[in-house]
Phi, psi and omega in degrees: 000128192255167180226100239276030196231136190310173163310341187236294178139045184238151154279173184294315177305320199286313198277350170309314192287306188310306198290345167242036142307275233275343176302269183335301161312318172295335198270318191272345176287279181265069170231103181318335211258338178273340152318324181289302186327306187283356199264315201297332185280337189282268180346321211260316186293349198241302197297315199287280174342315151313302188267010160270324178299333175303304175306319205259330159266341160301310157337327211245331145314357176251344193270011147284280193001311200240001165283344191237340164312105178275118170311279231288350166297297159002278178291358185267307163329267176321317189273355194281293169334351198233139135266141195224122191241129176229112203238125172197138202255157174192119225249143150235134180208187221253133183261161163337299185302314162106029169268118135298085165319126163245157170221123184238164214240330176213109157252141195182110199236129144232143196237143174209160170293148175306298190303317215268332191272345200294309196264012163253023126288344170264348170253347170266356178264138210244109203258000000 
């Protein structure tokens, strides 16, 4: 087996290669468009980074937000705040068949704040 290496200890192949790296690399200095290619890519790669960093402190402010909010207390406020008046008829009778039917006949749901049904209960009272 002969062995095909210089005086320093490269093959022929290694210095082919290196030299057309290097080649390549001179060749990407002054060619403007693969220069754009690399400013662009620099650019896509710094923008990505960004809107991941971003995304990940926004992310991580809002679930301490909604890790320390108690909904159901929340929905307890708010509805403590509402009346809710509902009126409504509903006939149930017997189908051909012997099924129970419901049927309804006047529906009529209103929702109003407590301050507000308080004092049209208080102007509808008659002395």
């Amino acid at each position: 087996m002969v062995d095909e290496r210089d005086g320093r200890g490269r093959s022929d192949d290694e210095k082919r290669t290196r030299l057309g790296r290097l080649g390549e690399s001179l060749t990407g200095l002054l060619d403007p468009e693969a220069a754009l290619r690399k400013g662009q890519d620099l650019v896509t790669g710094v923008t990505q980074a960004t809107k991941d960093e971003l995304m990940r402190i926004v992310s991580s402010e809002m679930r301490s937000f909604l890790e320390k909010m108690d909904a159901a207390d929340l929905l307890q406020q708010i509805i403590a705040g509402l009346q809710v008046d509902v009126q409504m008829q509903i006939k149930f009778s017997r189908s051909a068949d012997g099924l129970v039917q419901p049927r309804i006949t006047r529906q009529d749901a209103q929702i109003r704040q407590a301050d507000a049904a308080a004092a049209d209960d208080e102007g509808d009272s008659d002395p």
